[in-house]
N, C-alpha and C positions, 0 to 999 in steps of 0.2 A: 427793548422792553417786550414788544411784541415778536415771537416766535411762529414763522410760518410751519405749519405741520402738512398742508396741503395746499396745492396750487395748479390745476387743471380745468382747462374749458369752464370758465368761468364761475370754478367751483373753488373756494379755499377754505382752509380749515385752520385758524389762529390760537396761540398758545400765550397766556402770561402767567409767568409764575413769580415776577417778584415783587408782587402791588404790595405787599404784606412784608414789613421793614424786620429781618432779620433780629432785628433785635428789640424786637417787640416782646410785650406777651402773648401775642395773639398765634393763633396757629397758624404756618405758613397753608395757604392754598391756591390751585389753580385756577385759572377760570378763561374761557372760549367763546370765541366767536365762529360760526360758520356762518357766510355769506352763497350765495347760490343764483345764481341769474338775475341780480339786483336786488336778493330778499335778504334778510340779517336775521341772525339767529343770537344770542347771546345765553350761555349756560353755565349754571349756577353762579353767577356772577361777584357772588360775595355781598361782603356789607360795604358803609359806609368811606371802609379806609380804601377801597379799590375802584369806588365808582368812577369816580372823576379822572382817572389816567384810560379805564376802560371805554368811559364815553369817548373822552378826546381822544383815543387812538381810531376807535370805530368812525369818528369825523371825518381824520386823518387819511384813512386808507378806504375808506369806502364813502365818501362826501357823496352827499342828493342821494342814498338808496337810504331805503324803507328797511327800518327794525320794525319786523314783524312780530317776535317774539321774544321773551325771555324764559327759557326752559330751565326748571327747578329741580332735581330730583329730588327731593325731599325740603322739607322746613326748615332746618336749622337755617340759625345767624348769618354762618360762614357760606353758606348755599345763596340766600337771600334778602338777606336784611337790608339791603340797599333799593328793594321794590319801591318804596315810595319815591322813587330819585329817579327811577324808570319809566313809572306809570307819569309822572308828573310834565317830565323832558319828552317823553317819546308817545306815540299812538300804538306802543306796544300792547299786546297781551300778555301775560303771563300763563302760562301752560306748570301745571302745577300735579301732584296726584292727586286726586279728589279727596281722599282721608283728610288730606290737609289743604284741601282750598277754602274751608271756613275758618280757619288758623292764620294763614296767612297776612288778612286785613290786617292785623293786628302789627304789623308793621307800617301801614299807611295813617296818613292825618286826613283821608277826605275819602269818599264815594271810588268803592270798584267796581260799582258796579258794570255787566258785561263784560268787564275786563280780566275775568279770571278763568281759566277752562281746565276742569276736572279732567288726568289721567284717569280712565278706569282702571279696576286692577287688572285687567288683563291684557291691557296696554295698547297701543295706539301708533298710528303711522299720523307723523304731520307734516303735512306738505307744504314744503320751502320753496319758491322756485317751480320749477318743473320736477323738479327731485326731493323726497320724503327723507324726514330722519325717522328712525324707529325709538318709538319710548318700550324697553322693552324690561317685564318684570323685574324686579331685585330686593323680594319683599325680606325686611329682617334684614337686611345687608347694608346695613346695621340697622334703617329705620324702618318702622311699620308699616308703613307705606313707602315704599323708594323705588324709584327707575335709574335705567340707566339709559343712554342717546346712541345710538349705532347710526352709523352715516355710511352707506352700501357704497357711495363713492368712492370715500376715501379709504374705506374697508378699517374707522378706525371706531373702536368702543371708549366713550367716554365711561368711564366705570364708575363716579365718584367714591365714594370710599373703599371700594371693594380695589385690594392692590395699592392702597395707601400704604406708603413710607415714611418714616421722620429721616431726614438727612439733612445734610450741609445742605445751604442753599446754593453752594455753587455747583454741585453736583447734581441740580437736579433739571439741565435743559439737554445733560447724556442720561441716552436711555440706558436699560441696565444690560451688563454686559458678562455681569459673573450672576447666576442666578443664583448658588450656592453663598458665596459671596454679600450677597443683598439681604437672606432672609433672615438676618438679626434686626434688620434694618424696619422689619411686617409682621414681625413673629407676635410681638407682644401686643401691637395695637388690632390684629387680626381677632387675637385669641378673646381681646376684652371687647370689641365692637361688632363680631358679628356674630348671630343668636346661635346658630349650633350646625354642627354636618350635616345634617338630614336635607337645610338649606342651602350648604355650601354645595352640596353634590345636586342638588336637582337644579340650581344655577346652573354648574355647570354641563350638565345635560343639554340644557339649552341653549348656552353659547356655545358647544363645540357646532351648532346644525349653522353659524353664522360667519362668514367668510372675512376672518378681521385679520387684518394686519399691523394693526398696532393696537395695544389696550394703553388710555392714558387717564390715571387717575388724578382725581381731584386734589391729591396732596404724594409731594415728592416726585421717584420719577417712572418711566414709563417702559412699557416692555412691547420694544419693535421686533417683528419677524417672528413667522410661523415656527420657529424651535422655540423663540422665549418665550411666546405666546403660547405653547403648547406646554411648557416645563411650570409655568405661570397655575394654568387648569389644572394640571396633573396634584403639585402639593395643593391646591385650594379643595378640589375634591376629595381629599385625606385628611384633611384638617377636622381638629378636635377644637372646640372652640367655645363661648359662651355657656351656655348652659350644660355643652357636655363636662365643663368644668368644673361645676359648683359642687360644693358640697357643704354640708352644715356648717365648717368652720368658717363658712360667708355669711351665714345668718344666726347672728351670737348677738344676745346685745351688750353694749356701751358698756 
């Protein structure tokens, strides 16, 4: 169930991708733990149908350490909606974008109060441990406010939806290996979720200045090593997408 993606000097970085029953209707998604000198991190953790394998695994492999936090890159369901199951069971925080830290509540039954801490937009280093993750911009990618988690450790970018794939589920704990191969696999959920080139290429401006070695999105599978990861930026900064899309026979009525 749980996938180790990193494991050094008391630093790991945790992978589950099959909380989410294939033959659901629910979208498959990922969701992570990073752990760091006794501190716990958990990200985007999902809703209701992942909580309770994610808690009990977090027991399992990290028993008596502190959930510090729950980091969100955006508000969706799929991202979140299991907050009141966090806030309730743990003394966690929730680290959230600010856009949507008054949004939020609206999944809890009781007072968050002090419990919720606004990403600014221009984003934020949070200190885990002795060692920081970075919440680092990804506005429009696909949501209006969104981040994404960079962990300098493990040199890996949690992307959330930026790099999503719909695939088998059993394909999705190998990374990808035919990049050519894969983009049937992004193509179409790229083009309708995130806002336009202008944001895809000034993203990636920014992640090329960040020393990653693996990108792993929040849905499907992930792109290890500095050639995929490089082939990965290369079409995402070319990419025609959202708005460059549209044209009047989208806005026709009924």
């Amino acid at each position: 169930m749980a996938i180790e993606l990193y494991n050094k000097i008391n630093h790991v970085c945790m992978m589950f991708e099959d909380l989410v029953d294939s033959k659901s209707d629910a979208v498959q998604a990922n969701q992570f733990l990073i752990a760091s000198d006794g501190h716990l991190a958990v990200l985007d953790p999902g809703g209701n149908m992942t909580y309770n394998a994610i808690y009990m695994e977090k027991n399992r492999h990290f028993s008596g350490q502190k959930l510090d936090y729950v980091l969100a890159s955006h508000a969706d369901p799929d991202i979140v909606a299991s907050l009141n199951k966090w806030l309730v069971q743990t003394d966690c925080k929730l680290i959230v974008p600010q856009l949507w830290a008054r949004f939020v509540p609206h999944f809890c039954t009781g007072s968050t109060e002090g419990r919720i801490i606004g990403i600014p937009d221009e984003g934020m280093n949070i200190k885990l441990g002795s060692n920081i993750i970075k919440a680092i911009p990804a506005h429009f990618l696909h949501s209006e406010g969104n981040f994404q988690f960079y962990d300098p450790i493990s040199k890996i970018l949690f992307s959330g939806d930026m790099g999503a794939s719909m695939v088998d589920h059993s394909t999705i704990v190998e990374p990808v290996t035919d990049f050519d191969a894969h983009l049937p696999n992004m193509l179409g959920f790229h083009q309708r979720y995130m806002s336009s080139n202008k944001v895809c290429s000034l993203w990636v401006n920014m992640v090329r200045q960040l020393d990653i070695d693996w990108i792993v999105p929040q849905h499907g599978r992930s792109f290890r090593g500095k050639v995929m990861v490089t082939k990965f930026l290369d079409w995402v900064e070319k990419l025609e997408c959202g708005v460059d899309l549209m044209t009047q026979d989208n806005y026709k009525l009924p």
